[in-house]
TIRO-2110 file (N, C-alpha, C; in Angstrom, 1 decimal):
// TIRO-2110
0.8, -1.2, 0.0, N, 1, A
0.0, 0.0, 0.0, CA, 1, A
0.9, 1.2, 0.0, C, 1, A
0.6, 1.7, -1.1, N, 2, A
1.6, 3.4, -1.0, CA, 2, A
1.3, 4.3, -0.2, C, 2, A
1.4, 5.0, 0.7, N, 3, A
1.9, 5.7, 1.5, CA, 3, A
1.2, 7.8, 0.7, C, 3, A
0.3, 8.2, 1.3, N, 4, A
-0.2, 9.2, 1.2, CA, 4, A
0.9, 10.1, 1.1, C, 4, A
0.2, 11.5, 0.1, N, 5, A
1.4, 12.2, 0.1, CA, 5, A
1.2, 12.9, 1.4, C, 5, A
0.1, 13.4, 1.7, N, 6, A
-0.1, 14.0, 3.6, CA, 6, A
1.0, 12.9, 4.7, C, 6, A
1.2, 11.9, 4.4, N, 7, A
1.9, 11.1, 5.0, CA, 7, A
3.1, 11.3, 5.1, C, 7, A
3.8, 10.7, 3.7, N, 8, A
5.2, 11.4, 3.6, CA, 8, A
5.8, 12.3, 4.2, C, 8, A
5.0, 13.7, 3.5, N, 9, A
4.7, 14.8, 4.1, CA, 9, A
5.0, 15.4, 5.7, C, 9, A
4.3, 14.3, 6.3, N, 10, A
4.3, 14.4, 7.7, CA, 10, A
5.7, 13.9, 8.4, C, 10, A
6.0, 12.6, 7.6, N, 11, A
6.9, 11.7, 8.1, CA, 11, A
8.6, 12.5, 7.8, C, 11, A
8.6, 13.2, 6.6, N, 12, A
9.8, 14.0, 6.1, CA, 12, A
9.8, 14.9, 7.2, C, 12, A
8.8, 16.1, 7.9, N, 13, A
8.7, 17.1, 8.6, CA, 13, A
9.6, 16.3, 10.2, C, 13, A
8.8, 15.4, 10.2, N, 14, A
9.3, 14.8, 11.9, CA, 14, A
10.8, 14.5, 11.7, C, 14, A
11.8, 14.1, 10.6, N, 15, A
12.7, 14.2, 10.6, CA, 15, A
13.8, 14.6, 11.1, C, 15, A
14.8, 14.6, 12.5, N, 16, A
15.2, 15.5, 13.2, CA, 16, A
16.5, 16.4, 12.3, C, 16, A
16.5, 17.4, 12.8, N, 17, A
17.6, 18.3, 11.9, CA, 17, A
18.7, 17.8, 11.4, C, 17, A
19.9, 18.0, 10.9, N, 18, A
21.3, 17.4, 11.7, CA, 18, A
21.9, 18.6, 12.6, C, 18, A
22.5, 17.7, 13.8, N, 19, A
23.3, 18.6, 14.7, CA, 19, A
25.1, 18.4, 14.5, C, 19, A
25.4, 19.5, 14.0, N, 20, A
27.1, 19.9, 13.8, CA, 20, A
27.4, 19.7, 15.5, C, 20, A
29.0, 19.2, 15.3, N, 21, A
30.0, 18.8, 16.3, CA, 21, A
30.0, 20.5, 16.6, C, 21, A
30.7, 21.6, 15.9, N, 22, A
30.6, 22.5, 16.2, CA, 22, A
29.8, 23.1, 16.7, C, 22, A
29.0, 22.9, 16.4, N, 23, A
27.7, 24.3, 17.1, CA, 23, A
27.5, 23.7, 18.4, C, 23, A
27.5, 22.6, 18.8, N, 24, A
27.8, 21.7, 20.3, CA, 24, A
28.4, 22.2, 20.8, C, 24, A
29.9, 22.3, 20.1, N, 25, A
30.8, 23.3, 21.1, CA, 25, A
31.0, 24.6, 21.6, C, 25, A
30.3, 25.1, 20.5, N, 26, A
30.0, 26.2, 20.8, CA, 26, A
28.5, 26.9, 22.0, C, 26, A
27.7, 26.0, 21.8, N, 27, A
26.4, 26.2, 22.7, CA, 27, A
27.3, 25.9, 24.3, C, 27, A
27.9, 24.4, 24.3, N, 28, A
28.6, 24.2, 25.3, CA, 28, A
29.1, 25.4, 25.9, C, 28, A
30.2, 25.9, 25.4, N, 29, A
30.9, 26.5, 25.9, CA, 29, A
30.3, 28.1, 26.4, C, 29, A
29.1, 28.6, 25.2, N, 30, A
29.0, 30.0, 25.9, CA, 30, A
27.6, 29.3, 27.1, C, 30, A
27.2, 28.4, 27.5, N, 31, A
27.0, 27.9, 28.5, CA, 31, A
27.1, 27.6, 29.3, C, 31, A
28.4, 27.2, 29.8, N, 32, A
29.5, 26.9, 30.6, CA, 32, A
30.4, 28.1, 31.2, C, 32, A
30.6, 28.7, 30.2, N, 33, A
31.1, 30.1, 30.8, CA, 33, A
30.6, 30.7, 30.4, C, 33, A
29.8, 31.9, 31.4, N, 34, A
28.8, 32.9, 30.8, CA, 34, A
29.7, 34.2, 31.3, C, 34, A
29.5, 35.2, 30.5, N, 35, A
30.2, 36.4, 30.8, CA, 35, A
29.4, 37.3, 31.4, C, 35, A
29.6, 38.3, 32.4, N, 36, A
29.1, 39.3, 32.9, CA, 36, A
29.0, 40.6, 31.5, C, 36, A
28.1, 41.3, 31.2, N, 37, A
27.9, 42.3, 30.2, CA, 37, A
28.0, 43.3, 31.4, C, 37, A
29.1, 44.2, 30.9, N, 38, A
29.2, 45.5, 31.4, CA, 38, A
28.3, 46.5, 31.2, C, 38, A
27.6, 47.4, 32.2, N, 39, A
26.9, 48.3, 31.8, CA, 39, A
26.9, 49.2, 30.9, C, 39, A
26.8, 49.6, 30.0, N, 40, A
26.6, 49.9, 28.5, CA, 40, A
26.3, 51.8, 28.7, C, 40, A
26.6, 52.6, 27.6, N, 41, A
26.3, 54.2, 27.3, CA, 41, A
25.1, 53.6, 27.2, C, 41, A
24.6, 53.1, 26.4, N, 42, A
22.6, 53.2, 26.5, CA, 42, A
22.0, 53.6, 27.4, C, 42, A
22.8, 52.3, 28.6, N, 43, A
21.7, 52.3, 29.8, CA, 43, A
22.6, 53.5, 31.0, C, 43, A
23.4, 53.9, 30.6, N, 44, A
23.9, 55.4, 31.4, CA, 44, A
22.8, 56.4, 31.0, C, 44, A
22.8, 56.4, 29.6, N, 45, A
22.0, 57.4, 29.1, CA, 45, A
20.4, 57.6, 29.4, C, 45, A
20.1, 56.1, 29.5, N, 46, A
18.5, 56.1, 29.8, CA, 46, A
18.5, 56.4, 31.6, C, 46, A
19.5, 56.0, 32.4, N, 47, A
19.3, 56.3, 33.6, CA, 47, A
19.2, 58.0, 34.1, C, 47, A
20.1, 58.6, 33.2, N, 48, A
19.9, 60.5, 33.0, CA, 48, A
18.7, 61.0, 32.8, C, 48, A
18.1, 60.3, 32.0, N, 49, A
17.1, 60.8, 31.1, CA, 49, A
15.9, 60.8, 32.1, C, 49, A
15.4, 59.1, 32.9, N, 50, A
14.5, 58.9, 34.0, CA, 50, A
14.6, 59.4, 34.8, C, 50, A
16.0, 60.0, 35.5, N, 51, A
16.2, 60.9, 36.7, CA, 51, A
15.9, 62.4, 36.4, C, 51, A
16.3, 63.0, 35.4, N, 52, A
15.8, 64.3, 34.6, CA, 52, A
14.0, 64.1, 34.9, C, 52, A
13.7, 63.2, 34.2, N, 53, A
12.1, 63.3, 34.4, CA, 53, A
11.6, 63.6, 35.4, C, 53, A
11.9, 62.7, 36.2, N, 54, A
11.1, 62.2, 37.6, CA, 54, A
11.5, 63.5, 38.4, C, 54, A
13.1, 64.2, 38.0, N, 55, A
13.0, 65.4, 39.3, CA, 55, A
13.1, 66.1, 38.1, C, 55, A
12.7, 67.1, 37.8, N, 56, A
13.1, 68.6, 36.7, CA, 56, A
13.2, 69.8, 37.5, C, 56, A
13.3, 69.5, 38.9, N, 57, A
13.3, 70.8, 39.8, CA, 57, A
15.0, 70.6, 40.4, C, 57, A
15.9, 69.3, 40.0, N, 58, A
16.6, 68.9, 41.5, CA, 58, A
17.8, 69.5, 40.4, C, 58, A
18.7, 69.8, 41.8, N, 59, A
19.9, 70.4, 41.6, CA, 59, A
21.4, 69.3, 41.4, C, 59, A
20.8, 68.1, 41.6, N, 60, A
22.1, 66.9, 42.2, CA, 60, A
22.6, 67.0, 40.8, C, 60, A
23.9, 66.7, 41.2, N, 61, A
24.6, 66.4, 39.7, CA, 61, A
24.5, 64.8, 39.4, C, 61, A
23.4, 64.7, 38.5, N, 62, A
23.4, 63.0, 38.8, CA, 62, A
24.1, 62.7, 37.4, C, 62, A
24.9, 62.9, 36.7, N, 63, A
25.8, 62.2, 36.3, CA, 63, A
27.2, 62.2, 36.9, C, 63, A
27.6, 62.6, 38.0, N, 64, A
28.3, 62.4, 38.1, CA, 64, A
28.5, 61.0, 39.5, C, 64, A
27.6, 61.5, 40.1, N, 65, A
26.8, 59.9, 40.6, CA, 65, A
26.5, 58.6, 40.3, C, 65, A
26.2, 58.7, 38.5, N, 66, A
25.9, 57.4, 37.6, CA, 66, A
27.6, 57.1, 37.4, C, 66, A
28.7, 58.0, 37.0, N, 67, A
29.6, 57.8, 36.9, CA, 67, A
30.1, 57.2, 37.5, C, 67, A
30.5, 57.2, 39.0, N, 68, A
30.7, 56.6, 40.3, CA, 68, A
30.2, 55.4, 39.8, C, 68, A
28.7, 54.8, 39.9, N, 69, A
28.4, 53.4, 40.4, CA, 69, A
28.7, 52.9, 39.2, C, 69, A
28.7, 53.3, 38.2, N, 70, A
29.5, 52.4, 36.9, CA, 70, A
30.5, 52.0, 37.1, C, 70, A
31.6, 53.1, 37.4, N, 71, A
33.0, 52.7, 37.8, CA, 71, A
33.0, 51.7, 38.4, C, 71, A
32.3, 51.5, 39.5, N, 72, A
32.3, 50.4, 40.9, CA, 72, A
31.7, 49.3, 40.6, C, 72, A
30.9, 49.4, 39.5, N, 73, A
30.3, 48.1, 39.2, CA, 73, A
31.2, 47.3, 38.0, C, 73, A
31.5, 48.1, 37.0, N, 74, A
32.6, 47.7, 35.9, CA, 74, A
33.4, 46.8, 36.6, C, 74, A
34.0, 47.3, 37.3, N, 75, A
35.2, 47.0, 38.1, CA, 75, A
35.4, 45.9, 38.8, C, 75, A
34.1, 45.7, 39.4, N, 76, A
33.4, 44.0, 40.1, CA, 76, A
33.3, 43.6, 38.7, C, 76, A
32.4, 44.1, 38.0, N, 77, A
32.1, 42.7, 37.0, CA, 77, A
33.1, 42.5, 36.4, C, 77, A
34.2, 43.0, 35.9, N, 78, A
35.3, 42.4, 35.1, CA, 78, A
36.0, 41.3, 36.5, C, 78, A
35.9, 41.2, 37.4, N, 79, A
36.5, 40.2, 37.7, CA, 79, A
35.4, 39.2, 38.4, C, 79, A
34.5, 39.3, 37.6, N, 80, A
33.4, 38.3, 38.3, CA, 80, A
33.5, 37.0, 37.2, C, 80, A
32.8, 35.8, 37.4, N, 81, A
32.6, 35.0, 36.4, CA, 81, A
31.9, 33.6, 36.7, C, 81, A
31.0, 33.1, 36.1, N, 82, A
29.9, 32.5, 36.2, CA, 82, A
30.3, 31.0, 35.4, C, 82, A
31.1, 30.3, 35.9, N, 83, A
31.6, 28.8, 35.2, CA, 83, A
31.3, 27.9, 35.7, C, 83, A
30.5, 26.7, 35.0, N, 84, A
30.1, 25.6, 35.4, CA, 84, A
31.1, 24.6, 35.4, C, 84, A
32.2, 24.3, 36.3, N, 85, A
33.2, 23.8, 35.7, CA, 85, A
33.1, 22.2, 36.1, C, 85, A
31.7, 22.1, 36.6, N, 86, A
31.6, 20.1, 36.9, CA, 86, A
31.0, 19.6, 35.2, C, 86, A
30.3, 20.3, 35.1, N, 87, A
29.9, 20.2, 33.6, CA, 87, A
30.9, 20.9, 32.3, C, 87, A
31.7, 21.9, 32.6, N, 88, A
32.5, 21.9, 32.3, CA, 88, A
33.7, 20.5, 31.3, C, 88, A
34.0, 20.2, 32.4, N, 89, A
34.9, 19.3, 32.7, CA, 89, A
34.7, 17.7, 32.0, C, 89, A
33.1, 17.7, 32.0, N, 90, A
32.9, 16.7, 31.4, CA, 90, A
33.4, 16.5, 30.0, C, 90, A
33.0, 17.8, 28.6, N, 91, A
33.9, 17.9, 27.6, CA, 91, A
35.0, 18.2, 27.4, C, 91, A
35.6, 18.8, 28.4, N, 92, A
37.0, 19.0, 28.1, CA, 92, A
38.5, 18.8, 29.0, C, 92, A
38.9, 18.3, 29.6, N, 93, A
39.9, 18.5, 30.9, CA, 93, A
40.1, 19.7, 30.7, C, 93, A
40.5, 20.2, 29.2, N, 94, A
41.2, 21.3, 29.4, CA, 94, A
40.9, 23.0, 29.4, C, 94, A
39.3, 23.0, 29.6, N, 95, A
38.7, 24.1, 30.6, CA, 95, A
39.0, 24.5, 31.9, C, 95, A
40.1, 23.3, 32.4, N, 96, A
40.4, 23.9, 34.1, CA, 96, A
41.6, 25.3, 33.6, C, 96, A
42.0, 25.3, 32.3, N, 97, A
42.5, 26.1, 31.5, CA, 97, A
42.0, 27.1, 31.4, C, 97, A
40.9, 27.6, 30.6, N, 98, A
40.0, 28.5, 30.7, CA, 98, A
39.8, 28.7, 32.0, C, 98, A
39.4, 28.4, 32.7, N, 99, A
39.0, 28.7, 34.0, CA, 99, A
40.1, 29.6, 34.5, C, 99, A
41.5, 29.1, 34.6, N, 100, A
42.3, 30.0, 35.1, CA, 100, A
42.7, 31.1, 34.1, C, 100, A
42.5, 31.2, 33.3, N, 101, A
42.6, 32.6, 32.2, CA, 101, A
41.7, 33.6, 32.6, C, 101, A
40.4, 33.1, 33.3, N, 102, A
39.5, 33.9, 33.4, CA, 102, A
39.5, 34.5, 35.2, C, 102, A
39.9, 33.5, 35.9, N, 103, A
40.5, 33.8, 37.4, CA, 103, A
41.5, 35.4, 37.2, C, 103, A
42.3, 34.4, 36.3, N, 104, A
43.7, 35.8, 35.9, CA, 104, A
43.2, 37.1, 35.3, C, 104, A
43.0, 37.0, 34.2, N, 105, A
42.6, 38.3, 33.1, CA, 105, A
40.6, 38.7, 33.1, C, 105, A
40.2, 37.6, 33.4, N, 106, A
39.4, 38.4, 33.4, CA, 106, A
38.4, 37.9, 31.6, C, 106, A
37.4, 38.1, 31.7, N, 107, A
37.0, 37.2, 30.2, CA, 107, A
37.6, 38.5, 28.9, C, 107, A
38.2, 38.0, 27.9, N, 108, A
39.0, 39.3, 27.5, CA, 108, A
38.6, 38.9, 25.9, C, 108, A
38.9, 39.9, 24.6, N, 109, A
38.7, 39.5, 23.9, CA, 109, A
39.8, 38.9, 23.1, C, 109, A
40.7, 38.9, 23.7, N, 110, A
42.0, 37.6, 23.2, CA, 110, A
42.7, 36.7, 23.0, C, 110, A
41.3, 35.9, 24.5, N, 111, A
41.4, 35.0, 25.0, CA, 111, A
40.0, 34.1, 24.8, C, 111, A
38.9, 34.8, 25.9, N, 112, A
38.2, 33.9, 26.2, CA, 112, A
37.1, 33.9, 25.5, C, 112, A
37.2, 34.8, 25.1, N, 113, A
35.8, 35.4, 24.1, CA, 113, A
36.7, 35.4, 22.6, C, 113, A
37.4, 35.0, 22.1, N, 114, A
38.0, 35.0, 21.4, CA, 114, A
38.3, 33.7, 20.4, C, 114, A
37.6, 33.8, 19.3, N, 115, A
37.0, 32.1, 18.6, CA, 115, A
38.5, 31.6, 18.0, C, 115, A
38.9, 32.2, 17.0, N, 116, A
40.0, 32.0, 16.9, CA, 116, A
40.8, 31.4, 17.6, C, 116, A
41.2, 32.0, 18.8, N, 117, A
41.9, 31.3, 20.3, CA, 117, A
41.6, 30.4, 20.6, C, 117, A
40.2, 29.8, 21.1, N, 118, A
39.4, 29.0, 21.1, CA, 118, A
39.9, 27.9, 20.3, C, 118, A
39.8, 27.8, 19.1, N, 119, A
39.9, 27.0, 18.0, CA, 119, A
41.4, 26.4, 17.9, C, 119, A
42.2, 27.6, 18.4, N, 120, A
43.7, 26.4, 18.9, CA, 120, A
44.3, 26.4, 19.8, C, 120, A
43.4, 26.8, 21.2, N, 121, A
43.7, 26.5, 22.1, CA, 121, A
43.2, 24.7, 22.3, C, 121, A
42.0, 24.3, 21.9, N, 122, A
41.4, 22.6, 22.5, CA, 122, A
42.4, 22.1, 21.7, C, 122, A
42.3, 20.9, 23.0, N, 123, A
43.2, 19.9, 22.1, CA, 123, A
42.8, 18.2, 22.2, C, 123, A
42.1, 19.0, 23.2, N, 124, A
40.6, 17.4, 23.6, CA, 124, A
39.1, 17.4, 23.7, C, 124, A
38.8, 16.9, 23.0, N, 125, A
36.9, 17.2, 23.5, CA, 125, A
36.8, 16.3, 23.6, C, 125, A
35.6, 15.8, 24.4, N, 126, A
34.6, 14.7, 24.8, CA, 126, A
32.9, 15.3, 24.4, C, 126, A
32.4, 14.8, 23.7, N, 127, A
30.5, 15.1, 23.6, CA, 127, A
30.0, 13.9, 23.5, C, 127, A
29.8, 12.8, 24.5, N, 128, A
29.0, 12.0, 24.8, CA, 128, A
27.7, 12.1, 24.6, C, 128, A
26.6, 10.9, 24.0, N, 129, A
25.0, 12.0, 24.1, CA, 129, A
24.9, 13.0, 24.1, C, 129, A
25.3, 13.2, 23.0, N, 130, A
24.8, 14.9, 22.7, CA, 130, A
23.9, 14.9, 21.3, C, 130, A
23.9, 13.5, 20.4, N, 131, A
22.7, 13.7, 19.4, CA, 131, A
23.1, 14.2, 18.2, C, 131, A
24.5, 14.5, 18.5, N, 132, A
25.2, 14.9, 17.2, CA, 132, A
25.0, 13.7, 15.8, C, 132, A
25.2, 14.7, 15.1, N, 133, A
24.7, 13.8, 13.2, CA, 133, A
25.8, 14.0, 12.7, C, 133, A
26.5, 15.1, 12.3, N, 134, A
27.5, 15.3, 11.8, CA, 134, A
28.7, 15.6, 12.5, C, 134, A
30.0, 15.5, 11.6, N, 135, A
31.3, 15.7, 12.3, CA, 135, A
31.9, 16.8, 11.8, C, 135, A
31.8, 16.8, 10.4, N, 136, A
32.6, 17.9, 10.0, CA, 136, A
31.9, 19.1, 9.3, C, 136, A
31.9, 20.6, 9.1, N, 137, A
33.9, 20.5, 9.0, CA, 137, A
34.3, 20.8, 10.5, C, 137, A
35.0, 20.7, 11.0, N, 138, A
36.0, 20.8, 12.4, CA, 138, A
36.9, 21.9, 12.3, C, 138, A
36.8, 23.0, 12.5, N, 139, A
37.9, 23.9, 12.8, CA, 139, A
39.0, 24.0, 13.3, C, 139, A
39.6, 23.2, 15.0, N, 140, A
40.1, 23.0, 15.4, CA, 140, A
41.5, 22.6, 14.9, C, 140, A
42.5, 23.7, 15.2, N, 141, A
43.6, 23.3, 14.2, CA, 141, A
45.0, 22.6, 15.4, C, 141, A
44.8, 22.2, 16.4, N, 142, A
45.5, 21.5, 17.3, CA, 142, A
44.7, 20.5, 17.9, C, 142, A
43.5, 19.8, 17.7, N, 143, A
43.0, 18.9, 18.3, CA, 143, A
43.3, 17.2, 18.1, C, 143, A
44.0, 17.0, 19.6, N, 144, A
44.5, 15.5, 19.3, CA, 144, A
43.9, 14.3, 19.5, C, 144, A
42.7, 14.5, 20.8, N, 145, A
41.5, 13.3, 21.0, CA, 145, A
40.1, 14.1, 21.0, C, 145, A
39.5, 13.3, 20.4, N, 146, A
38.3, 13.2, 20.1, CA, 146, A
37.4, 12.0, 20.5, C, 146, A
36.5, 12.4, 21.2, N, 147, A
35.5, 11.5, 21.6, CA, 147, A
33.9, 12.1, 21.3, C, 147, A
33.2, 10.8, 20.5, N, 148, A
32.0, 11.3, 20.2, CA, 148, A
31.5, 9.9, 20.0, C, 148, A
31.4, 9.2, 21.4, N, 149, A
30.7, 7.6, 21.7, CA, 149, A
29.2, 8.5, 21.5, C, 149, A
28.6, 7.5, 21.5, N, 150, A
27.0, 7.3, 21.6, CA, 150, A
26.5, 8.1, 20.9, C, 150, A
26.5, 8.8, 19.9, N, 151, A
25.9, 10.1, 19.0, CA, 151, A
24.9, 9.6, 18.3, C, 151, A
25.0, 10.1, 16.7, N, 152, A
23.7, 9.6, 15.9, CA, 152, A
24.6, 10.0, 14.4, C, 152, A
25.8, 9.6, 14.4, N, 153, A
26.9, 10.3, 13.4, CA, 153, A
26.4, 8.6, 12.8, C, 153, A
26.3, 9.3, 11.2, N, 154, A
26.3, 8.1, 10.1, CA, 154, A
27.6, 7.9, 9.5, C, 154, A
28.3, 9.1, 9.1, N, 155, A
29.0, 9.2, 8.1, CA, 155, A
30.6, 9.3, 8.8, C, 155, A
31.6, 9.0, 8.3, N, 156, A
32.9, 8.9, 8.8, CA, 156, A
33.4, 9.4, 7.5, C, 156, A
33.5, 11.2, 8.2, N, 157, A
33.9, 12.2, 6.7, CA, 157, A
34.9, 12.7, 6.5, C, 157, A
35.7, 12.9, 5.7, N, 158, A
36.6, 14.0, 5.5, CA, 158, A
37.0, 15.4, 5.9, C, 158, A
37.9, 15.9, 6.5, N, 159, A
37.6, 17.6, 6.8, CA, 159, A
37.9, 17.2, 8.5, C, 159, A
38.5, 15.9, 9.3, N, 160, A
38.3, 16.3, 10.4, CA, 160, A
40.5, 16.8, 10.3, C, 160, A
40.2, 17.2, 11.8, N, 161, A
41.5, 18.1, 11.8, CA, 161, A
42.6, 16.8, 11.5, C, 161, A
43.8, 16.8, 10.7, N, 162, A
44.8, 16.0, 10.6, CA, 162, A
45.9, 15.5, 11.9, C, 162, A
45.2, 16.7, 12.9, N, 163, A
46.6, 16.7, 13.7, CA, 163, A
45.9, 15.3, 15.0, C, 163, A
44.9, 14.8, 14.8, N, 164, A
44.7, 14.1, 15.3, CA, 164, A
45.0, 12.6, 16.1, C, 164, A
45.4, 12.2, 16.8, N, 165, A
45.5, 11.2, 17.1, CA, 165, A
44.8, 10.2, 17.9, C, 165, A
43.7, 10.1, 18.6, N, 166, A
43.0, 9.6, 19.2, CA, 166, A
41.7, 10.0, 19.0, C, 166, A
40.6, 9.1, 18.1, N, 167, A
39.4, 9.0, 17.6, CA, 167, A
38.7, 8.5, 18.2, C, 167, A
37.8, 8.4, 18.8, N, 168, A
36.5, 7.2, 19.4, CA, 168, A
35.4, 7.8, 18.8, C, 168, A
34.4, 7.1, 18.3, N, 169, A
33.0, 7.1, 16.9, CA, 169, A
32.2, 5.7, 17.9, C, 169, A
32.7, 5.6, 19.0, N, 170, A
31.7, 4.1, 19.5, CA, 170, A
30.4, 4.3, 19.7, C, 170, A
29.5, 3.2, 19.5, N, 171, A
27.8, 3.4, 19.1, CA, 171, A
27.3, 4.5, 18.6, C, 171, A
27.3, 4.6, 17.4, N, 172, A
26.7, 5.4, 16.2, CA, 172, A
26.3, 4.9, 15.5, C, 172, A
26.1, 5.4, 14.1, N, 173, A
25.3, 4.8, 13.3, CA, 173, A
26.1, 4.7, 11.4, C, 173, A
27.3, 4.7, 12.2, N, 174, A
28.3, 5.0, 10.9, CA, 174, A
28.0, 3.5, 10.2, C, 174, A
27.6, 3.9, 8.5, N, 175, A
27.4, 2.4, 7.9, CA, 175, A
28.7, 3.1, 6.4, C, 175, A
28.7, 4.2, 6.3, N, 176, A
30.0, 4.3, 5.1, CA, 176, A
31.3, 5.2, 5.4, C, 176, A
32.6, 4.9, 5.7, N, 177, A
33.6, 5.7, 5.4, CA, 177, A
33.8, 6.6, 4.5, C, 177, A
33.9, 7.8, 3.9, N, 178, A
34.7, 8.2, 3.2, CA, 178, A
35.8, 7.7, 2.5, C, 178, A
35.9, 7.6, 1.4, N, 179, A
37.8, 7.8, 1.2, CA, 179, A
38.3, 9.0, 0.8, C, 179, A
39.7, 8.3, 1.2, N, 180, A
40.9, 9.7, 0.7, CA, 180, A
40.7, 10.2, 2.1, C, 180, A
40.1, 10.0, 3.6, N, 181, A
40.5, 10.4, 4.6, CA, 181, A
41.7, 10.4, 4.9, C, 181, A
42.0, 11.7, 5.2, N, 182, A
43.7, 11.5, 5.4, CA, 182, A
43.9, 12.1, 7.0, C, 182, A
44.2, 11.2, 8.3, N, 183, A
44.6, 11.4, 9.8, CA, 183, A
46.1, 10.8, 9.9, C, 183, A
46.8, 11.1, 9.2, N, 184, A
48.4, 10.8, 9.6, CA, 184, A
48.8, 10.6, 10.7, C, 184, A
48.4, 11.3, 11.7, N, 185, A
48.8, 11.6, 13.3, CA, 185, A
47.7, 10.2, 13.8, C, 185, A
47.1, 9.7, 13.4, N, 186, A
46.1, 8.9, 14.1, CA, 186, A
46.5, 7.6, 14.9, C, 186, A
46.6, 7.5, 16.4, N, 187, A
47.2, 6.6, 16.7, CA, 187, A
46.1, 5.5, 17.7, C, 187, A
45.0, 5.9, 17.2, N, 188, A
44.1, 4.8, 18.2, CA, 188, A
42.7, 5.6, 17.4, C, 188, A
41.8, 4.6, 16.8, N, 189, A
40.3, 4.6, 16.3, CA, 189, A
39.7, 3.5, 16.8, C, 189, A
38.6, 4.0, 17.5, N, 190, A
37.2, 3.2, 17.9, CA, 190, A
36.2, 3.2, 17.2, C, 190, A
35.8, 2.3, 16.5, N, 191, A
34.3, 1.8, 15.7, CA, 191, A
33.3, 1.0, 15.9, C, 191, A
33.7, 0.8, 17.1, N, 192, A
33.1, -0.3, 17.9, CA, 192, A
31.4, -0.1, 17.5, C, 192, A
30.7, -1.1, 17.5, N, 193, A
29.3, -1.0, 17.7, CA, 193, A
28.6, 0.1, 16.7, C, 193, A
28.9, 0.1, 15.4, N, 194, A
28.2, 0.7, 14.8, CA, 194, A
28.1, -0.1, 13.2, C, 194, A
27.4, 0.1, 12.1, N, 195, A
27.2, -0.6, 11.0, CA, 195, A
27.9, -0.9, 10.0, C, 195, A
28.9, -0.7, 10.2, N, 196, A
30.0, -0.6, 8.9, CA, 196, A
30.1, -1.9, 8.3, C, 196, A
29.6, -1.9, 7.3, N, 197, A
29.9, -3.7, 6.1, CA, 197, A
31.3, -3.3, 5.9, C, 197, A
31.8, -5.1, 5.6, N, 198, A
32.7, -4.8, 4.7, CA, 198, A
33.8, -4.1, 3.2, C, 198, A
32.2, -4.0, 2.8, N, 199, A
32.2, -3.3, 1.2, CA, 199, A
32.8, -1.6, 2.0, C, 199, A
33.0, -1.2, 2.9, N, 200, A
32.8, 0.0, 3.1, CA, 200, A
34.1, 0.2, 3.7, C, 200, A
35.0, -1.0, 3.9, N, 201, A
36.0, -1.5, 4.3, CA, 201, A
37.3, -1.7, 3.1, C, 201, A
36.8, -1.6, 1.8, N, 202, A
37.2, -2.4, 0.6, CA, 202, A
38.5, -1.7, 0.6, C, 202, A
39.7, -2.7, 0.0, N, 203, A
41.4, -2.2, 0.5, CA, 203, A
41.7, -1.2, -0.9, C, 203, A
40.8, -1.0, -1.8, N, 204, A
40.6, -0.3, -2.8, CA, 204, A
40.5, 1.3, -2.5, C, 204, A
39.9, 1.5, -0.7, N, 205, A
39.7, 3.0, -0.6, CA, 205, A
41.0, 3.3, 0.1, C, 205, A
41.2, 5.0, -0.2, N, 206, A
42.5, 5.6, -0.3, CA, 206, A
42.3, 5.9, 2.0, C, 206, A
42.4, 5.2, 2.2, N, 207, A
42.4, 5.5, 4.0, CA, 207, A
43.9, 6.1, 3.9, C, 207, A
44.1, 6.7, 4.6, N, 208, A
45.7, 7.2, 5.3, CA, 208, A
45.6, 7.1, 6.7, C, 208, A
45.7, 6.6, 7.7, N, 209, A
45.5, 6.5, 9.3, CA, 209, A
47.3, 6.6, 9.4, C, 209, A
48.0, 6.6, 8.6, N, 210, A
49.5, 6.0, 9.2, CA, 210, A
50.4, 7.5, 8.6, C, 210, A
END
C-alpha cells in the first residue's frame, strides 16, 4: 500500500535536523562560561534621562553619581565570572585552563571570548550523548583526541582536523567511510558497535591513518 502524500509529508517534517559537532561546542561553551555584560552608554543614558524626568526641579549632579556606580560596578564585574566547571569538565579537561585565564585576566577578547583562540587553544573534546549527526567540517587546528561515543553520526567524513590522534565514533550509526580520509597523526580509532559492512571496508579505498 503506497503511503499518502499527507503522509510522507508528515513523516519528512518529523525528521530530526542534523546537529554539527561544532555548534555543540560552541552552545557548550558560551553555556559553561557565561560572561558578565558590562553596563553599557545606553543604559547610562536612559538612567539620566528617567532621573531628569522624575526630578526637573533637582539640583544633584546625577551624572556624576551614575559615573561613580558604573566605575564600581565595571570593576566587580570584570572580575566576576559565572563557570560551570563540573559540567564543564565533562567535555573538556582542558577548561580547568580557561578557568584559570578567566580567574587571571578576566573574560578578555583575546582569549576567552576569542574564537580564533578558542579553536587552537582545545586539544581534547569529549561530547558523549549529545545527538550529534555530523562531524565535519572541524575547525580545530590543534586537536589531538576526540571522543563522540553514543551520538547519531552516520558518516565517517573528510575535513576532520589531521593533527589528530586519538578518535573514538563508538555506538553510532556509521554504515559508510569516506575515502581519501587522510589522519596521519592517528594513533588509536574506535568503531566499535556501529554498522560498517565490509564493502565500506574495501582495500581499494584511499584510507591514510598511518
Amino acid at each position: 500500500m503506497e503511503k499518502s502524500t499527507s503522509t510522507l509529508a508528515s513523516e519528512i517534517t518529523a525528521l530530526p535536523e542534523d546537529k554539527k559537532l561544532i555548534d555543540t561546542f560552541w552552545k557548550a561553551y558560551q553555556e559553561d562560561f557565561r560572561a558578565f555584560k558590562l553596563y553599557s552608554r545606553a543604559k547610562e543614558d536612559k538612567m539620566v534621562e528617567n532621573f531628569k524626568r522624575l526630578n526637573p526641579t533637582s539640583t544633584i549632579n546625577i551624572q556624576t553619581i551614575i559615573d561613580g556606580v558604573m566605575a564600581d560596578a565595571n570593576a566587580e564585574n570584570e572580575s566576576k565570572y559565572d563557570v560551570d566547571m563540573k559540567r564543564a569538565l565533562k567535555w573538556s579537561q582542558e577548561n580547568q585552563g580557561i578557568y584559570r585565564l578567566i580567574m587571571k585576566m578576566g573574560y578578555t577578547s583575546k582569549t576567552t571570548l576569542n574564537k580564533p583562540f578558542l579553536l587552537e587553544y582545545y586539544t581534547q573534546l569529549k561530547f558523549k550523548r549529545r545527538d550529534i549527526t555530523l562531524i565535519s567540517p572541524l575547525p580545530f587546528t590543534n586537536l589531538k583526541e576526540l571522543d563522540l561515543s553514543h551520538n547519531h553520526i552516520s558518516t565517517f567524513e573528510a575535513g576532520l582536523p589531521r593533527s589528530l590522534e586519538v578518535l573514538v565514533l563508538y555506538d553510532n550509526k556509521i554504515s559508510v567511510i569516506e575515502p581519501k580520509i587522510s589522519l596521519p597523526n592517528l594513533q588509536y580509532l574506535n568503531l566499535g558497535l556501529n554498522k560498517i559492512s565490509d564493502r565500506s571496508l574495501d582495500r581499494d579505498n584511499e584510507f591514510n591513518f598511518s
